[in-house]
C-alpha positions as CSV (number, residue, x, y, z in Angstrom):
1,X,0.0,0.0,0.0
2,X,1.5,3.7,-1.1
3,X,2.0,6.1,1.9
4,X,2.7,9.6,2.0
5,X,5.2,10.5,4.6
6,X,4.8,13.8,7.2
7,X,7.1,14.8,9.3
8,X,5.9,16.8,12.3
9,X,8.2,19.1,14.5
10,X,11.5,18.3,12.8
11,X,12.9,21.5,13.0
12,X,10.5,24.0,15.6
13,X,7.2,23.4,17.2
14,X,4.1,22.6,14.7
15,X,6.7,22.3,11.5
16,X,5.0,20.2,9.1
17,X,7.2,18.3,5.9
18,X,5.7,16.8,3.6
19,X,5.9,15.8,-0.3
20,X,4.7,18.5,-2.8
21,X,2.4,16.3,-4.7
22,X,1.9,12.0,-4.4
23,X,0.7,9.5,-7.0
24,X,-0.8,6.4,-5.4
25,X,-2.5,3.9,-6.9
26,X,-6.5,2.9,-4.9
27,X,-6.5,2.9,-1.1
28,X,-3.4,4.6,0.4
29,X,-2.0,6.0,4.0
30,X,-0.6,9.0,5.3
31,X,2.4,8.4,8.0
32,X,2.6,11.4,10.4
33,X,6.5,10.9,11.6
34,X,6.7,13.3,14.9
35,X,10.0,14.2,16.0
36,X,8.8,16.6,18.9
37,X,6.0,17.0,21.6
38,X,2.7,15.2,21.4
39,X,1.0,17.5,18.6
40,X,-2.9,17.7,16.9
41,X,-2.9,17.6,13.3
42,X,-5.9,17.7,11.1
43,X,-6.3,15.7,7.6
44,X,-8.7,17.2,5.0
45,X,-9.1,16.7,1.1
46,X,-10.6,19.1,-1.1
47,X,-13.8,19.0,-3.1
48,X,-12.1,17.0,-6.1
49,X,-10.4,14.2,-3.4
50,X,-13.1,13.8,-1.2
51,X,-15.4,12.3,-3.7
52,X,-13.3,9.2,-4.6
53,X,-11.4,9.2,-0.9
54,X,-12.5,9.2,2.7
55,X,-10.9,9.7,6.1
56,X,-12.1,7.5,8.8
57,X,-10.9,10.7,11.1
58,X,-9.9,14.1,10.6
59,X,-8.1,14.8,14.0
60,X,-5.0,13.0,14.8
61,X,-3.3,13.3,18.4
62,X,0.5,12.3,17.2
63,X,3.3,11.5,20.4
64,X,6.6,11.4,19.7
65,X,8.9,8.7,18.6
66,X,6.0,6.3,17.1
67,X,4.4,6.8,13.9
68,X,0.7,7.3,13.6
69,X,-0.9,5.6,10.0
70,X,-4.2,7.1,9.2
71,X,-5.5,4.9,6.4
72,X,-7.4,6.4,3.4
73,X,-10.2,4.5,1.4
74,X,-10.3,5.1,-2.1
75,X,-13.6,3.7,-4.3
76,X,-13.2,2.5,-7.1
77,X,-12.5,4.8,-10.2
78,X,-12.3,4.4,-14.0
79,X,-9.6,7.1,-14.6
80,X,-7.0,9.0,-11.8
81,X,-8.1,11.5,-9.9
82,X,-6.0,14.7,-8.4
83,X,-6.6,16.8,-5.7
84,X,-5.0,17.9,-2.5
85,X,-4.4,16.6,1.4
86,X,-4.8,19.6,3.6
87,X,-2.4,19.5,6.7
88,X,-2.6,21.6,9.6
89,X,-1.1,21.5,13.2
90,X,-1.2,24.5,15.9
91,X,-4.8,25.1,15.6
92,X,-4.0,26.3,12.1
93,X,-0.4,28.3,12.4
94,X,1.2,25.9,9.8
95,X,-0.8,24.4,6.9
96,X,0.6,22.3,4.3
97,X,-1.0,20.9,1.0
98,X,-0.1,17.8,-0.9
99,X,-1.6,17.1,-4.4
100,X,-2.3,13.6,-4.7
101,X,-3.2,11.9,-7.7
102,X,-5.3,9.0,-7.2
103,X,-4.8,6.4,-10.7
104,X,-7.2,3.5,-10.8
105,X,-6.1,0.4,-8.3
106,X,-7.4,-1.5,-5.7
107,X,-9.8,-0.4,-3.3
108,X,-10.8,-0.3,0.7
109,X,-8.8,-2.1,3.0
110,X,-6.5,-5.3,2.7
111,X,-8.5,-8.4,1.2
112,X,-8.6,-11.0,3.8
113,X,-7.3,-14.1,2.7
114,X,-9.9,-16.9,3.2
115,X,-8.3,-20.8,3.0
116,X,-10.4,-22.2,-0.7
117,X,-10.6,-25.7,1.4
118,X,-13.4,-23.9,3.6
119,X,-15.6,-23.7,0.7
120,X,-15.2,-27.5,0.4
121,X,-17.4,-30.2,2.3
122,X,-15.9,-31.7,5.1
123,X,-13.3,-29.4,5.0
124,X,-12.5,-30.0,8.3
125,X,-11.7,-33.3,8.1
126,X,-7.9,-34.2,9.0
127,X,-6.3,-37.2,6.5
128,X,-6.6,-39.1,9.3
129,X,-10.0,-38.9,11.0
130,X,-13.2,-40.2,9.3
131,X,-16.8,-38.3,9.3
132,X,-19.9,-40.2,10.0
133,X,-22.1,-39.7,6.5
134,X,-24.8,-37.6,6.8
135,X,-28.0,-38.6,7.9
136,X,-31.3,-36.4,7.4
137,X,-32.8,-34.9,10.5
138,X,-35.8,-37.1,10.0
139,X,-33.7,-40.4,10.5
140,X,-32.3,-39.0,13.5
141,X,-35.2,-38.1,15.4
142,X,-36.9,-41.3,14.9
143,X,-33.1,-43.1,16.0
144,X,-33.6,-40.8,19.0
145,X,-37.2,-42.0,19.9
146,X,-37.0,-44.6,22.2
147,X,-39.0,-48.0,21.4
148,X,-40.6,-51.0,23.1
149,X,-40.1,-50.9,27.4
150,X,-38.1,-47.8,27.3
151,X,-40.6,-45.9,26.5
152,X,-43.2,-47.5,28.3
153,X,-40.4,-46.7,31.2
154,X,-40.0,-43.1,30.2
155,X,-43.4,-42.9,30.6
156,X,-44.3,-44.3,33.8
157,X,-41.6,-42.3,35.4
158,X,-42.7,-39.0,33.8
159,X,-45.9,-39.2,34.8
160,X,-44.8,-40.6,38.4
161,X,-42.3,-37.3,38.6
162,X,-45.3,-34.8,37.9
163,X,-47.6,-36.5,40.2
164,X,-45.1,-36.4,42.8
165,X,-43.9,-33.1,42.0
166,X,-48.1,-31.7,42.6
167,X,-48.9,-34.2,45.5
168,X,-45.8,-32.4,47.4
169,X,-46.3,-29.6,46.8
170,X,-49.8,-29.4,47.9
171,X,-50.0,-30.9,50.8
172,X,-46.9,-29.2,52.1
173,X,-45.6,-31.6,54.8
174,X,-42.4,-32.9,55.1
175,X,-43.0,-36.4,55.0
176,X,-44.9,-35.9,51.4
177,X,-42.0,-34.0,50.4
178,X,-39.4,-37.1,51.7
179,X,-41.6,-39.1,49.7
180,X,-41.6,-37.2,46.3
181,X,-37.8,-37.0,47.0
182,X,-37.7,-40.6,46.6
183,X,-40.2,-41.1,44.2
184,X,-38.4,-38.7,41.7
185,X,-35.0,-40.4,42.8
186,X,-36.6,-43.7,41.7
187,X,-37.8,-42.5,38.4
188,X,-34.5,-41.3,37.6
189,X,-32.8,-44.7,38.4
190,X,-34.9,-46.4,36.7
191,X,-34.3,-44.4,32.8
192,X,-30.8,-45.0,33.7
193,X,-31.0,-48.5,34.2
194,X,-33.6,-48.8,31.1
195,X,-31.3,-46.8,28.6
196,X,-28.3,-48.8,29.2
């Protein structure tokens, strides 16, 4: 990706350097370098730039000794473009202006490179490991219905749980309530022991 290098405070206090005039080719950056104090500059295009480019952010608060990248998205165009970066630091005191011609390139941010095998069934599958085939929803509900005395089982001990469950808590004693302990506890032993 093109930048266009800035210098900030190189010399004195809100000293901008900067190129006369870029040519980058779609989606580009601007490096503000600061050699000083911790400084504000503002980023601005003019009427011709800002309708093929666009600043995430105007306002930049730039320490020293680490460069700040402020990333510039560029749409798409047909033919180049030129217009000019306005630069400004100290509220205004120093201004600087970069043409920047814009020729026809890629656009917006970095592609993300997405792995083709991910597109693929079973693309997770290691070399090694095998995957069960697939087997319609249908199928697997009825697998998952239980048949013959487990269901009659599940039964019993659903509708012993709920009886329990209302008998205890309507009467409201705590022998009942020992009672539907033990009662559910049973009912729970005993889909264990039928499902195995």
């Amino acid at each position: 990706m093109a930048t266009v290098p800035v210098d900030l405070n190189r010399g004195r206090t809100h000293q901008l350097d900067a190129p006369g005039s870029v040519t980058v080719s779609g989606s580009f950056a601007v490096v503000l370098e600061n050699h000083g104090a911790p400084t504000h500059v503002h980023l601005n295009f003019d009427d011709d730039l800002s309708q093929v480019a666009t600043l995430g952010e105007g306002n930049h608060y730039v320490e020293g000794a680490t460069p700040h990248e402020v990333f510039v998205d560029v749409e798409p165009i047909s033919e180049p473009v030129t217009g000019r970066l306005k630069l400004a630091t100290g509220y205004g005191t120093e201004t600087k202006y970069v043409s920047v011609t814009v020729e026809p390139g890629p656009a917006g941010k970095p592609p993300v490179e997405v792995d083709e095998a991910l597109g693929k069934p079973n693309a997770g599958k290691s070399s090694g490991s095998e995957q069960p085939d697939y087997v319609p929803l249908r199928e697997r509900a009825e697998e998952a219905i239980p048949e013959g005395p487990q269901l009659a089982v599940g039964a019993v001990a659903a509708g012993a749980v709920v009886l329990a469950v209302v008998v205890g808590i309507s009467i409201g004693s705590t022998a009942v309530l020992l009672g539907t302990g033990i009662v559910v506890g049973a009912a729970i032993a005993a889909l264990l022991l039928s499902s195995e």
